[in-house]
C-alpha positions as CSV (number, residue, x, y, z in Angstrom):
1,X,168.4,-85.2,-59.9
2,X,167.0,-87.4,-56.7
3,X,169.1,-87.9,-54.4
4,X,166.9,-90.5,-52.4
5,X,166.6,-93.8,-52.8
6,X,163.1,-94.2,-52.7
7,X,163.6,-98.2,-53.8
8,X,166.1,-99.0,-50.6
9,X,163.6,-101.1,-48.5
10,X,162.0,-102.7,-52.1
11,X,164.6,-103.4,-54.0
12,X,165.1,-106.9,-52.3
13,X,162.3,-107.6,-52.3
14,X,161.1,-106.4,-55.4
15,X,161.2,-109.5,-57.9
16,X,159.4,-111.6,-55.6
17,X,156.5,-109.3,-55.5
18,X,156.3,-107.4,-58.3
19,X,158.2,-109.6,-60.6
20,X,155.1,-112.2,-61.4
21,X,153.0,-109.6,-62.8
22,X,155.6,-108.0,-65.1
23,X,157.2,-111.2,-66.6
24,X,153.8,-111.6,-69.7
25,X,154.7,-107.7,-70.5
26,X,158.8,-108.8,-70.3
27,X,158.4,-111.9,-72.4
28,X,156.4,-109.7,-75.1
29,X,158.8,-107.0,-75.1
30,X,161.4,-110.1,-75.9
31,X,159.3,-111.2,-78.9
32,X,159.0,-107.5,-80.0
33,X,162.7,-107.3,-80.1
34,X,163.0,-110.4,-82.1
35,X,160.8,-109.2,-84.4
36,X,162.6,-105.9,-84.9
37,X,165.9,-107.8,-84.7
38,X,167.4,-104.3,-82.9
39,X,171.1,-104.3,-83.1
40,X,170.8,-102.6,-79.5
41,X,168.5,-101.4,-77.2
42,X,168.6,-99.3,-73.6
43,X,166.5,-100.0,-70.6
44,X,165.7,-96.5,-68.8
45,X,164.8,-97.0,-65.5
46,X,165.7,-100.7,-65.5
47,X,165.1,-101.6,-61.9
48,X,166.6,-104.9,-60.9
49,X,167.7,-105.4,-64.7
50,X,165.6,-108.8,-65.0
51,X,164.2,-107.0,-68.4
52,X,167.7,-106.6,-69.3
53,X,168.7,-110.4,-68.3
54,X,166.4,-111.4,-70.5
55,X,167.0,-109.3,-73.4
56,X,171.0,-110.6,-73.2
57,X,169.8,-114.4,-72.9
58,X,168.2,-113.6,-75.9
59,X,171.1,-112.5,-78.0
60,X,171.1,-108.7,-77.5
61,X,173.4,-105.9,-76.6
62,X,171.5,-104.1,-73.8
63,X,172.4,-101.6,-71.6
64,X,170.5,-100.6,-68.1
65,X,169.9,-96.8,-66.8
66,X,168.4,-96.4,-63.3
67,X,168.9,-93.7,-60.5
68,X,168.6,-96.0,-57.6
69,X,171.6,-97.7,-56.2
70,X,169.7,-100.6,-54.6
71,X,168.2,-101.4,-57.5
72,X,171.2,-101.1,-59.4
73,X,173.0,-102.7,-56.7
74,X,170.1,-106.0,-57.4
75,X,170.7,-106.0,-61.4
76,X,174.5,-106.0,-61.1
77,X,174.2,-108.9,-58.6
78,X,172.1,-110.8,-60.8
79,X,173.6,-110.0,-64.3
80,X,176.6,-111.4,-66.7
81,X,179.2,-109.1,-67.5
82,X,178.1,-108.5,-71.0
83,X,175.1,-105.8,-69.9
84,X,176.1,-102.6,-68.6
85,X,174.4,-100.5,-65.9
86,X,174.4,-96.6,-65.4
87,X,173.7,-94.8,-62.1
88,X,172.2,-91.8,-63.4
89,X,168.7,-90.3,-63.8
90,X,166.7,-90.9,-67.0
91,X,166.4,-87.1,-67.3
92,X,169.6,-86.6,-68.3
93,X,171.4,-89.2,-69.7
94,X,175.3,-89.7,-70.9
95,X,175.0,-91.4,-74.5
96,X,174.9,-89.5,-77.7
97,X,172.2,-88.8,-79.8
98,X,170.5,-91.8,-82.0
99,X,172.4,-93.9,-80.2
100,X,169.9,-97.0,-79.7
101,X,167.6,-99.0,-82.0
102,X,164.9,-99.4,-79.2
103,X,164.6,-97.4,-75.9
104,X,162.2,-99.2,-73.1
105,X,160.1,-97.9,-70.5
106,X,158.5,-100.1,-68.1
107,X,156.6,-97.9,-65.5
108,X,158.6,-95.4,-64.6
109,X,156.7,-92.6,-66.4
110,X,153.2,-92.8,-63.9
111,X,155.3,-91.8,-61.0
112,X,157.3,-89.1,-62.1
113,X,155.7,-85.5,-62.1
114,X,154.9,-84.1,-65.5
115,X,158.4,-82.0,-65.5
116,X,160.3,-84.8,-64.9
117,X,157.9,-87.0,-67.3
118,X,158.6,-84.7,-69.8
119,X,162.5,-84.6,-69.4
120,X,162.5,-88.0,-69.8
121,X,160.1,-89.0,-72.9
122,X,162.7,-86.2,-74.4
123,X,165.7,-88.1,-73.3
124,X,164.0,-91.1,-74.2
125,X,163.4,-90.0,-78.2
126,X,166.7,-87.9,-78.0
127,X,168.5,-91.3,-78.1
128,X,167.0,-93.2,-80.1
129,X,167.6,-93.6,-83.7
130,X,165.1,-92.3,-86.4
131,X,163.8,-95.7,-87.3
132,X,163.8,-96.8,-84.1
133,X,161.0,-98.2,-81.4
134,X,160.4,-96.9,-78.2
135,X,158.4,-99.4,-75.7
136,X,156.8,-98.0,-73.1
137,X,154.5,-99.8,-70.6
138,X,152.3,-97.9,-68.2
139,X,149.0,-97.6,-66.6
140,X,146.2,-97.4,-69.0
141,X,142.9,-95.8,-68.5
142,X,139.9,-98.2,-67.9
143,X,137.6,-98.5,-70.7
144,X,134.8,-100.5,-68.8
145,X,133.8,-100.8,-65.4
146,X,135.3,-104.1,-64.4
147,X,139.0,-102.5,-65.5
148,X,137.8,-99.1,-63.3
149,X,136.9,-102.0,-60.7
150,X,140.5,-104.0,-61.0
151,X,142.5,-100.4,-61.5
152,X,140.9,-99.5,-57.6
153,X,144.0,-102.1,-56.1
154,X,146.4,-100.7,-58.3
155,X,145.5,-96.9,-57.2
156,X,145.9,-98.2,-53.3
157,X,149.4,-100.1,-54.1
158,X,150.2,-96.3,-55.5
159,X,149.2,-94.4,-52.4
160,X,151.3,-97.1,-50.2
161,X,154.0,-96.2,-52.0
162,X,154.2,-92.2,-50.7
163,X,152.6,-89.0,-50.9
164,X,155.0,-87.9,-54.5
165,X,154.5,-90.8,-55.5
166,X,150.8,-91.2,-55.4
167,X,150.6,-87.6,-56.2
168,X,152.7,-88.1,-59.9
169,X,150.1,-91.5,-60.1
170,X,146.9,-89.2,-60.1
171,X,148.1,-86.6,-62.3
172,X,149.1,-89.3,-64.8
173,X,145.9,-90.7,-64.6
174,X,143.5,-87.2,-65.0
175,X,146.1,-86.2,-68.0
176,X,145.2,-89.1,-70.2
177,X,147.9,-91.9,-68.5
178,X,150.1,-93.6,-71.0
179,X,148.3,-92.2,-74.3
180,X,148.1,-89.1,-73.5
181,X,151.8,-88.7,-73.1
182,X,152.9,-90.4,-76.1
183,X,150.4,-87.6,-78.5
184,X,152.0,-85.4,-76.3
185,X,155.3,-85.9,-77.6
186,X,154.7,-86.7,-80.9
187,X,155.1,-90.2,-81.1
188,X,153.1,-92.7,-83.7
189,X,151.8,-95.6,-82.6
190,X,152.4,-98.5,-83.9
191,X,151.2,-101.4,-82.2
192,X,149.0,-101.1,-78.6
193,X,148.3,-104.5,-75.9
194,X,146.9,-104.3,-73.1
195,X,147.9,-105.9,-70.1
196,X,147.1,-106.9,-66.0
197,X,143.4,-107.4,-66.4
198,X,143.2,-103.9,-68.9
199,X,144.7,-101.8,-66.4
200,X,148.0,-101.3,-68.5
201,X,149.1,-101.1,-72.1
202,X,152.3,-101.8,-73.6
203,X,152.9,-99.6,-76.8
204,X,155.3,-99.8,-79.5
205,X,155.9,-96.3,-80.8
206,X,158.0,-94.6,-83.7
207,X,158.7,-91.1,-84.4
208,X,157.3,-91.5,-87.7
209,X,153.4,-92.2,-88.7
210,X,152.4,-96.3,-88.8
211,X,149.5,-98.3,-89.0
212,X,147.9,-99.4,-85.5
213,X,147.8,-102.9,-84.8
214,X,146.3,-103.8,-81.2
């Protein structure tokens, strides 16, 4: 388990910067849920919690995993009472088996090295019910050359943020990124968008086989 907070300086600042981009990919993943009508759903890796805010505005019983206590420290500040927050590291978690409806993962996998990647997606599917939807959002690779030309900014915001980190980013990337992972572990997916100019995908998968929709 980490023992760094690698989010101390960001975490402040965080929803002002990042928070923009992300809110088309939160606002589907509320519509998603709505859809599903999920009787509960965890957030692994939840950052700041906003996904999680908006998830309990919305009429569900969410809970928030992250192993950063600045981060953790910006969700609780920001949160009602109703969602609960875990410190503890996605790669091993507390809850029981099958214990949630929908598990969500909203890049955290990219820059995590493919040990850890892999502890997780198991953690991730270990949780979650049998009929049940993982979302997980995540760099995608470019199909044409204006999304390998709008991917180039995303690559340098990677390497700003550390050597590991940039490092976990590349590997992701030459492995096959978000699809790659998801065959990897077994998972069917059922519905595929794309978002930020094509340079990410949010994916709606299910450990049993289903029809694409895109």
């Amino acid at each position: 388990m980490k023992t760094k907070d690698e989010y101390a300086t960001l975490a402040a600042y965080y929803e002002t910067v990042i928070g923009p981009f992300l809110m088309p990919l939160r606002q589907e993943i509320v519509r998603i849920a709505m859809r599903h009508r999920f009787t509960n759903i965890l957030d692994l890796c939840c950052g700041t919690g906003r996904q999680c805010i908006m998830l309990d505005a919305a009429g569900f019983r969410v809970a928030g995993v992250d192993n950063s206590p600045s981060m953790l420290g910006e969700a609780l500040a920001g949160s009602p009472p109703s969602i609960e927050y875990f410190l503890e590291d996605a790669s091993a978690l507390h809850f029981d088996d099958s214990s949630f409806e929908c598990v969500i993962l909203c890049f955290a996998l990219h820059e995590k090295t493919k040990t850890v990647r892999d502890e997780v997606m198991k953690e991730a599917k270990r949780v979650l019910t049998a009929a049940g939807r993982l979302i997980t959002v995540d760099y995608a690779v470019p199909q044409s050359f204006l999304e390998i030309c709008i991917a180039l900014p995303a690559a340098g915001v990677e390497r700003i943020a550390g050597h590991e980190h940039y490092a976990a980013y590349r590997d992701f990337m030459r492995c096959g990124a978000l699809d790659a992972v998801l065959s990897e572990h077994g998972l069917a997916i059922e519905q595929k968008t794309r978002f930020l100019w094509g340079t990410a995908a949010l994916v709606v998968s299910t450990k049993r086989k289903h029809s694409i929709t895109r």
